[in-house]
N, C-alpha and C positions, 0 to 999 in steps of 0.2 A: 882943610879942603875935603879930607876921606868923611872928617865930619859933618860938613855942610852935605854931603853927596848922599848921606845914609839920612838925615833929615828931609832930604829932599824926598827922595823913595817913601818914607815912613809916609809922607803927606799925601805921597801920590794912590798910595795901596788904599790910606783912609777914606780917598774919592773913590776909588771903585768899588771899595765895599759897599759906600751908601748907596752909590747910584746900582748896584747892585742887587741893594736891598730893598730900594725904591721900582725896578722894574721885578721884581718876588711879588712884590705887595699890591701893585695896580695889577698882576694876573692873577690874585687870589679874587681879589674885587670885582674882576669882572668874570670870572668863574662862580654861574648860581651854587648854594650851597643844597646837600644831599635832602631833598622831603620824602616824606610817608609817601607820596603819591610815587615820585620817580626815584628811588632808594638809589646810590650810586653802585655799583656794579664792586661787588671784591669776589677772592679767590673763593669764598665761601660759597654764594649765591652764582648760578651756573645766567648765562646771560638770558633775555626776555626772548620767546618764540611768538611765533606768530600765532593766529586766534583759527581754531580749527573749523573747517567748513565741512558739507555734507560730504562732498569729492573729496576730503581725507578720511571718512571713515569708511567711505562704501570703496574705494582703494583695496579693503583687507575684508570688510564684511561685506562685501559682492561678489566676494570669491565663493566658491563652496568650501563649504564646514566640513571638517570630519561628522562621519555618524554618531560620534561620542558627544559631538558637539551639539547635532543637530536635533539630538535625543532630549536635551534638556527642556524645562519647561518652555521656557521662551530662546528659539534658538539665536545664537547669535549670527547666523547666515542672514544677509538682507537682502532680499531681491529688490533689486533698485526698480526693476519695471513692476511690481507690487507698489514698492514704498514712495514712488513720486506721485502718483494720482489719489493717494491716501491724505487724510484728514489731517494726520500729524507732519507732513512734508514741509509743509510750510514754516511750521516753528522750527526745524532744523533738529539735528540729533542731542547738539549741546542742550537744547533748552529742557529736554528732560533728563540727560546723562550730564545733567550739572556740574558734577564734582569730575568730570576729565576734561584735563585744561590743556594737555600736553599729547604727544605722538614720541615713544609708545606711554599707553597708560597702565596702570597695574593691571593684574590680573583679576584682584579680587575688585569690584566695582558696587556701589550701593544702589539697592535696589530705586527702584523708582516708582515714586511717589506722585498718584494722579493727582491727589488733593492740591496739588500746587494751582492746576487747573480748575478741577472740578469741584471746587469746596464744597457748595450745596448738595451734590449727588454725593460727594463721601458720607456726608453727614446723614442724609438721609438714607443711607445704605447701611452706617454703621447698627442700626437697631433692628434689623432687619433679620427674618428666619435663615435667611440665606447669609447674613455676617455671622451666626453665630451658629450653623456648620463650619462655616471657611475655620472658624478662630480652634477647632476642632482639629485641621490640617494641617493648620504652621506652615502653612507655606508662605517663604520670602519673595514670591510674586504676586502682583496685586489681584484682586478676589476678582476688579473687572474684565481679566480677561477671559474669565470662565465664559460671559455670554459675548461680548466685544469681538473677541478673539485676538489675533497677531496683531499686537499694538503698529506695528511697521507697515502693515497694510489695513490699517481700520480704517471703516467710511462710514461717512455722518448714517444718521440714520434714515434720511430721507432719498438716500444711493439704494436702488435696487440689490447693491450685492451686498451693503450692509446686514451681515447677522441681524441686526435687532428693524430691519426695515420689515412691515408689516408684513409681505408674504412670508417671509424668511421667520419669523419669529415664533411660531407653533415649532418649527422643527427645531431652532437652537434652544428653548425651554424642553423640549423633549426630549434631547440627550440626554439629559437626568431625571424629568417625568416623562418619561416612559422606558427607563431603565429600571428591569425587574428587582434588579441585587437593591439598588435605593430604596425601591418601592416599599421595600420588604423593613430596610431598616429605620426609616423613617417614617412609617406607616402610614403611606397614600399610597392610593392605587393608584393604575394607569391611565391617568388623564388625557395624558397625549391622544391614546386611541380614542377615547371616549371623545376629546373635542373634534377630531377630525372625525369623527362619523357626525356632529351635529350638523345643525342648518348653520350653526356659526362657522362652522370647518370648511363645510361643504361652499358657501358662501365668499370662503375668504381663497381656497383652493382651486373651485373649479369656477367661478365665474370671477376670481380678479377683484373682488370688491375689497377698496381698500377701507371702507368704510365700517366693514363687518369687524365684530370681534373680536381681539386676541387676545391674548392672555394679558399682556399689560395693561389694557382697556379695564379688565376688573381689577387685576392682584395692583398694577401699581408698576410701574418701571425701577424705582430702585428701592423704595421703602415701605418692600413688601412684608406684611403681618402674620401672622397666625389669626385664622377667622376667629378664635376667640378672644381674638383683644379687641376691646371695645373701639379702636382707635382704625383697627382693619377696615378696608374699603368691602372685605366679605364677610364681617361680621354680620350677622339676622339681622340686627335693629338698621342698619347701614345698605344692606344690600337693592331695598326701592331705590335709593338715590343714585345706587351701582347702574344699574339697570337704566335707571330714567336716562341717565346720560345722553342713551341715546333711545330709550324708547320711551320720551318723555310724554307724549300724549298717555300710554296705559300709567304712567306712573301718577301722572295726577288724578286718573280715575279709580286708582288702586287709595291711593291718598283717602277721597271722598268717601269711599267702600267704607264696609261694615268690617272685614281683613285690616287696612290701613289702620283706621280708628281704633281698632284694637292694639297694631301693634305700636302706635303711637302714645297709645296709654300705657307701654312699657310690657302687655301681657307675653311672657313668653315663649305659651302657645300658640300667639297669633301668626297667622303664615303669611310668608314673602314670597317673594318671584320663585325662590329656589326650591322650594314646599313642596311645589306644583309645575317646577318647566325642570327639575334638577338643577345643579350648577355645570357641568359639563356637558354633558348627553342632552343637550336640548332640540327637542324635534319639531318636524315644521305641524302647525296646528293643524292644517287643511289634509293631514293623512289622514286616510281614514283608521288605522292602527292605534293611533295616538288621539282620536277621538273616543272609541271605544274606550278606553282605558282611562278616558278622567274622570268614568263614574267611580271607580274606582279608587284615584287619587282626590275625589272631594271625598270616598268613604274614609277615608283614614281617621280623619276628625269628626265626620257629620255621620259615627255608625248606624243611629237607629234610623237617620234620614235613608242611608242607602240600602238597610231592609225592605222595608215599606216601601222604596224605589222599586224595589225588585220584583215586588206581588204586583207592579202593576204592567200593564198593555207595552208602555213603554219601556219597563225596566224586561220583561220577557225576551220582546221582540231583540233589544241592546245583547243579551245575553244567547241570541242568536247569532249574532255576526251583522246585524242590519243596521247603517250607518245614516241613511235617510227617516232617524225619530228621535223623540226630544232627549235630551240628557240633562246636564244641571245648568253647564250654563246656555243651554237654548231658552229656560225662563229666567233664569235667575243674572246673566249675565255673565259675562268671563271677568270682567275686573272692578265696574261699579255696580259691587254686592250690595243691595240694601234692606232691612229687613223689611215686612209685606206692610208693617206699621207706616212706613214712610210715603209720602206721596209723591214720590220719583222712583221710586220700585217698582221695577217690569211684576211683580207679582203682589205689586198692591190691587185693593178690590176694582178701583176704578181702571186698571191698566189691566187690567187681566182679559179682557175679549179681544183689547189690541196684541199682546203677547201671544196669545194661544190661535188669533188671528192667523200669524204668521204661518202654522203649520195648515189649520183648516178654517178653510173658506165660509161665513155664514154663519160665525160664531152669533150662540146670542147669551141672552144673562142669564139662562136656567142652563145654558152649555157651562159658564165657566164655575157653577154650584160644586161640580166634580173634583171629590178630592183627592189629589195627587200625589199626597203622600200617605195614603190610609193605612192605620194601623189598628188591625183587628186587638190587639193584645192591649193595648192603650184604654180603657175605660172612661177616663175622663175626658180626652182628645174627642176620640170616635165614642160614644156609649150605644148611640144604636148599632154601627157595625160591631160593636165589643159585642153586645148582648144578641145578634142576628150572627157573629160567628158562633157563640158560645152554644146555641140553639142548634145550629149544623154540626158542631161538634159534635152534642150528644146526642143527638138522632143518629148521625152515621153510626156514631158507638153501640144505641141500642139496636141499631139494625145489624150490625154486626155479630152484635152479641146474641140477637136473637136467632136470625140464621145459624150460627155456627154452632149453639145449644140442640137447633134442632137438628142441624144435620147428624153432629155426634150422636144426637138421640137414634135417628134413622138408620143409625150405621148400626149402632147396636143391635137396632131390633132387625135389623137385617143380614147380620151374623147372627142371633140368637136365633133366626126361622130359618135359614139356611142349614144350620147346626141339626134342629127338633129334624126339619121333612126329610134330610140324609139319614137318621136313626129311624124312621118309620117306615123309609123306603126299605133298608134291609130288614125288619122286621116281618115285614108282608110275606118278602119271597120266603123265609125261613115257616 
């Protein structure tokens, strides 16, 4: 019986095992197994946090920063009434402090990297005179905040308060061109001043025009050159097309000119816009200060032309101060130069009574005979005025020289009688 009873038990423990081990085994089944995606949680890995929004970080960086803090280059204090109406608010702070996933995060944090956004502008930044001071610096903040400014409050650039929006833009380039210490080690002058006295300054400052000027309009927004690289927007051979941009009417009459054609043919003597208006300092034509003084800047290259300017009516009177008489380009033209050969040249033979018309009335064709650039010294040009000066030369000579033979002569013999009648005057009385 004790044996039946302990067989009986033996059978009965063998059923709860299985059924045991049959409810083990439908909760393993219906328990998904641990993936990459949802890893199952152990004592190792600390449990999953939630996904941080602006409102947890501006929590700590809305607060004020110590001055230690604030002193850094880019501080970590954020003004949230700055940083909401900025450009970047809307990608949220994770999207560029990528690598903090967590609350708190390390100390040390990697910097940040505009190219995630901005690839084209990196790249075109990266060869640029201004990447290759930055790389100079080593600084672990990106080179765009230098014009940008506070990544946390940047605005596009079509925001009035945006740094780089056109009124703003002479002065945030001029924190460094027109810093004397830079000036000096990078050897440019002071731009800044110089562009804010032009008509482009003047232009973009006191009357608003967003249309005028600025310095991005020539140098280029991020992939700015050294003017001697051929590839510069102010290199010489480049700078008509600089220009034309927007003064596209002169630029295709500079194009046609006798100046263009030259410097198209690669000469590189030939002058560009900058030769003749400078590249900064450019003045408005209708001064009259800045009229007087082009005779001068077409002498640079055309010297014998601006002698022989100079002997005449026109060139005297200019050398006066007198602002109403011709100068070079009153015949010649200010940008479609052509020589007198061509028959669209204000100083070809058939256009010349209408050119000289302009200043006096009842021109006729033995008026426009007069040559306006006579050069006495010139023999072959001029021969009769060569040989009609050469003739007054030396007549004045021999009249000089004849007088002043005879005057010495006179002098002599007028101390020599003055000398005799004192020796005969005391003679007498004795």
């Amino acid at each position: 019986m004790a044996h039946g009873s302990r067989r009986m038990v033996s059978g009965f423990g063998r059923t709860v095992c299985v059924i045991a081990a049959m409810l083990l085994s439908a909760v393993a089944v219906a328990q998904p197994a641990p993936t990459k995606a949802q890893p199952a949680p152990t004592k190792a890995q600390p449990a999953p946090t939630k996904v941080l929004t602006d409102s947890d970080c501006l929590s700590c960086h809305n607060l004020k920063a110590s001055a230690k803090l604030q002193a850094r280059p880019v501080s970590v204090y954020v003004n949230a009434e700055i940083f909401q109406p900025s450009i970047h608010a809307k990608l949220g702070c994770v999207a560029c402090h990528s690598d903090i996933h967590a609350f708190p995060h390390p100390e040390s944090v990697q910097p940040v990297s505009c190219a995630g956004c901005h690839a084209s502008q990196t790249s075109a930044f990266a060869g640029s005179v201004h990447a290759i001071a930055e790389r100079e610096k080593k600084s672990r903040f990106p080179a765009c905040l230098n014009c940008h400014g506070n990544p946390h409050g940047m605005r596009a650039k079509i925001d009035p308060k945006s740094r780089v929006y056109p009124l703003n833009l002479p002065r945030t380039c001029g924190t460094c061109h027109g810093n004397p210490e830079l000036a000096r080690k990078y050897g440019f002058p002071d731009v800044y001043g110089l562009y804010m006295d032009s008509i482009h300054g003047f232009a973009l400052t006191s009357d608003g025009l967003l249309v005028a000027a600025t310095c991005a309009s020539c140098h280029g927004a991020h992939d700015i050159l050294s003017r001697k690289d051929p590839k510069s927007r102010t290199f010489w051979k480049n700078v008509p097309a600089t220009c034309g941009a927007c003064h596209a009417g002169v630029e295709v009459d500079y194009l046609a000119g006798a100046h263009g054609t030259a410097m198209v043919a690669g000469r590189a003597n030939a002058p560009v816009c900058t030769n003749c208006h400078t590249a900064h300092q450019i003045a408005q034509v209708g001064v009259a200060n800045w009229q007087i003084k082009t005779v001068a800047t077409c002498g640079n290259c055309h010297k014998k032309r601006l002698y022989s300017y100079r002997d005449t009516f026109h060139g005297q009177v200019t050398e006066l101060g007198f602002v109403a008489t011709a100068r070079c380009w009153s015949c010649h033209g200010p940008h479609l130069i052509l020589p007198a050969s061509n028959p669209k040249s204000k100083v070809a033979p058939a256009n010349l009574q209408a050119t000289c018309g302009k200043c006096h009335h009842g021109v006729t064709a033995s008026f426009v005979t007069y040559e306006p650039h006579p050069n006495p010294h010139d023999r072959k040009q001029n021969p009769a005025l060569y040989f009609a000066a050469l003739f007054m030369n030396l007549l004045l000579l021999g009249v000089f020289l004849f007088f002043g033979l005879h005057t010495a002569l006179w002098l002599v013999r007028s101390l020599m009688g003055g000398s005799r009648g004192k020796h005969n005057g005391v003679s007498g009385e004795q």
